[in-house]
N, C-alpha and C positions, 0 to 999 in steps of 0.2 A: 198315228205316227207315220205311217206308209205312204201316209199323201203330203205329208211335211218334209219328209225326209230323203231330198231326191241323191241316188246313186253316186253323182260327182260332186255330193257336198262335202265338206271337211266332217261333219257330224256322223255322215254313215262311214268313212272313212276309220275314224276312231271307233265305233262301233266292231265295224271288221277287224281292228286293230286287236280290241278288248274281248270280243266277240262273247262275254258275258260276263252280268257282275258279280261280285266277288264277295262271298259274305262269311266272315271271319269272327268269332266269337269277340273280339275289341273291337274290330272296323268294321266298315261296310263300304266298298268301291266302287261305286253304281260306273256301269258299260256307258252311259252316258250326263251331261254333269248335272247337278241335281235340279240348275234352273231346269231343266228339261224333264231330268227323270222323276220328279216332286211336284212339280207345277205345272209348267207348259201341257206336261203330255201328259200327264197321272189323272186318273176317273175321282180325281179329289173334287168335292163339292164347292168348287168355286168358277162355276157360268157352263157354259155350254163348252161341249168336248166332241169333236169328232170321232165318230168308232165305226167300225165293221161290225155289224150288226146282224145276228143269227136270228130270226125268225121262225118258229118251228106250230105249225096247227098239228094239235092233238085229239083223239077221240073219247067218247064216255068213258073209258078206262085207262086213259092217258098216255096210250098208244101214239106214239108219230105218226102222222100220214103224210106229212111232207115238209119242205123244210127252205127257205129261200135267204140268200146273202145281202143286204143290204150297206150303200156306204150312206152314213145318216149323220145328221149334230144330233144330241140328246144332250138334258142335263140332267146333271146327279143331284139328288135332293139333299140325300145324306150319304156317307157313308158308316158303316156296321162293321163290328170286331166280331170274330169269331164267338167270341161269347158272350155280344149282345143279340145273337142270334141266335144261339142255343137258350137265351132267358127268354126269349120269343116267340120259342115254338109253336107256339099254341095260336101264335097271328094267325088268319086262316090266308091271307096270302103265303106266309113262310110254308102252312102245312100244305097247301097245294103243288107247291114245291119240290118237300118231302114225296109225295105222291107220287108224281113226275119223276122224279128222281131213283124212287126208291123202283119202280117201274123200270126205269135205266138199268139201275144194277141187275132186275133178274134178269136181264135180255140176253147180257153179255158174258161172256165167259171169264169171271172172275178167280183170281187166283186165293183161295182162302187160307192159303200159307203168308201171308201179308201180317210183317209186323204190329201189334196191335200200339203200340209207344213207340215213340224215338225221341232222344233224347238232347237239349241243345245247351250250349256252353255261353253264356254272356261274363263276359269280363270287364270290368271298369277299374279305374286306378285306384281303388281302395278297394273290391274281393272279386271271385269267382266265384257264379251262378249259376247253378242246373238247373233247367224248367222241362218236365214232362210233357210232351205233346200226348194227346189222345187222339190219334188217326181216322177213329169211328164216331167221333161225338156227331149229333146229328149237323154242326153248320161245314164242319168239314168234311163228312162223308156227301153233303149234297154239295159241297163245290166242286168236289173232286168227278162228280158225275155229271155235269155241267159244264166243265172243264174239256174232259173227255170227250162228251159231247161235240160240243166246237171243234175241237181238234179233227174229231170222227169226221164231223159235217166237210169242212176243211177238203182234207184228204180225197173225200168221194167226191165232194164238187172238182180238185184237180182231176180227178181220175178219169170221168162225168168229162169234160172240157181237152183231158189231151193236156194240160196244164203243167210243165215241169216243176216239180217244187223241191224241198228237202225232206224227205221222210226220214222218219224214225223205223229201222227193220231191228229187227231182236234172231242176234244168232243164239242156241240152244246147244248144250251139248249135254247127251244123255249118257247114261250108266246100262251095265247089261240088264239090268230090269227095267230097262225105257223111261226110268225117272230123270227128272231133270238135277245137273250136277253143277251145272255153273250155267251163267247166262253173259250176253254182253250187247249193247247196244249200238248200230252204227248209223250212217246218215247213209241215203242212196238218191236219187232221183228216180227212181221206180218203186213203187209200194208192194211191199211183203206183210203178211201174215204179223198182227203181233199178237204172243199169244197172250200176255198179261194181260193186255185193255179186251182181247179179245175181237180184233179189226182184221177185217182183209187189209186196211188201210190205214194208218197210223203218221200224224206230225206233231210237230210244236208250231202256233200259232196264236194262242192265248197272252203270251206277254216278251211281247215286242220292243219294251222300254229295256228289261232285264237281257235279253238273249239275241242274237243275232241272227238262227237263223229262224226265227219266230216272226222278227220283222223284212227278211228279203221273205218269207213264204205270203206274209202280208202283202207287200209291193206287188208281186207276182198276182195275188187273188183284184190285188186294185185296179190294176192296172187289166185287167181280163173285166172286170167291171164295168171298166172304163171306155169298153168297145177298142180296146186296141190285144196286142200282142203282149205275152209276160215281158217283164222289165228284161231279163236274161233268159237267155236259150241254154238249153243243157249242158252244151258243153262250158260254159259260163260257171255254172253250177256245177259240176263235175269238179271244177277247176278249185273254186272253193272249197270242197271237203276236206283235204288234207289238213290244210292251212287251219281251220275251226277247228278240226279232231285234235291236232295236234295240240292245238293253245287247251281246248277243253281238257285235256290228258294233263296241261301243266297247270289247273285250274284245280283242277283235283288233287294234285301231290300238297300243293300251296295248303288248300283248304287240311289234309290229314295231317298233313306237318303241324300248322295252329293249331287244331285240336289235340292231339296228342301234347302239344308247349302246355295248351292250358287247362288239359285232366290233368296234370303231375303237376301243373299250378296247384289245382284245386285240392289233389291230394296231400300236398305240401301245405296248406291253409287247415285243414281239419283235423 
């Protein structure tokens, strides 16, 4: 999306506008329009797709030993639901995965107060729906370490380069026994400590169709690819935070206002 999408189009324009989409127990308000955010740009199985490509060589124990960004076409053969991937396990490319994966998680410094469910609200003109996620089933425990992964990679390659980008830093505020009592997230242009994932370094970068600043940290890593200079200089970036927190802060009200409409829906139905 990063190389399609240049700065003075009307496309990233609205993106910055919406600066992420919107997903509402009725609706779904994708940050850009679905020709784009379903077709054009989605890793759906229909021809070859441009991506930024994370390459990682592993050891007999499935150890990283190093790790290289690539801008490539690839195409998708299939795409997999969560839980045709959990009926799978047993593929021995998914379990090498697992492996890989599960090797991720002991590395880092995991928070094991993490909800094990959450819970989500679909609504259609004839009832309201609750469906249980399972946070740990093994397809989403190994995306989410995967995930993280890139994101990690991400991060250290700006870091690595002198690279401005958008970080994710986590402020903490502790209780007189040094436990944690609240937490909260903010964007900086300098990388801080996150204690959750466990990173000296922490971003969003993984999906650039849905969030905004996923895809200027994209253009930024592209464009350093590219043998030139990042698309914006810091204070560029600096400039932008407010503008994104702020929409994200009203992104959130939106989103707990609908779900509370539509648990007293639901309560009102049973």
């Amino acid at each position: 999306l990063a190389l399609a999408i240049d700065a003075d189009s009307p496309l990233y324009a609205e993106a910055m506008d919406r600066v992420s989409s919107l997903y509402l127990p009725s609706v779904k308000v994708p940050m850009l329009p679905p020709r784009f955010s379903e077709n054009e740009f989605s890793l759906c199985s229909n021809g070859a797709k441009a991506v930024l490509s994370l390459y990682l060589n592993v050891d007999k124990d499935f150890g990283i030993t190093d790790s290289e960004l690539k801008q490539e076409l690839i195409v998708i053969e299939r795409n997999l639901s969560y839980s045709q991937v959990d009926k799978a396990i047993q593929d021995p490319e998914i379990q090498n995965l697992m492996r890989i994966t599960a090797r991720l998680r002991e590395q880092r410094d995991v928070n094991g107060d993490k909800e094990r469910f959450y819970y989500t609200l679909k609504a259609s003109p004839d009832s309201v729906t609750i469906k249980r996620v399972d946070t740990q089933s093994p397809a989403r425990m190994m995306i989410e370490e995967l995930m993280i992964l890139y994101n990690r990679s991400i991060a250290a390659y700006a870091t690595r380069c002198k690279l401005p980008l958008l970080y994710r830093n986590i402020n903490q505020f502790l209780d007189e026994n040094k436990e944690v009592r609240n937490s909260s997230a903010f964007l900086a242009t300098s990388p801080g400590y996150h204690p959750g994932i466990g990173a000296e370094a922490y971003l969003h970068a993984t999906s650039p169709i849905r969030r905004v600043v996923d895809l200027i940290n994209q253009m930024q890593v592209c464009s350093m690819l590219s043998d030139q200079e990042g698309r914006f200089n810091e204070a560029e970036l600096l400039r932008m935070i407010p503008i994104i927190e702020k929409r994200i802060l009203h992104i959130k009200e939106t989103v707990t206002r609908s779900e509370r409409y539509w648990f007293l829906k639901y309560i009102e139905q049973e």
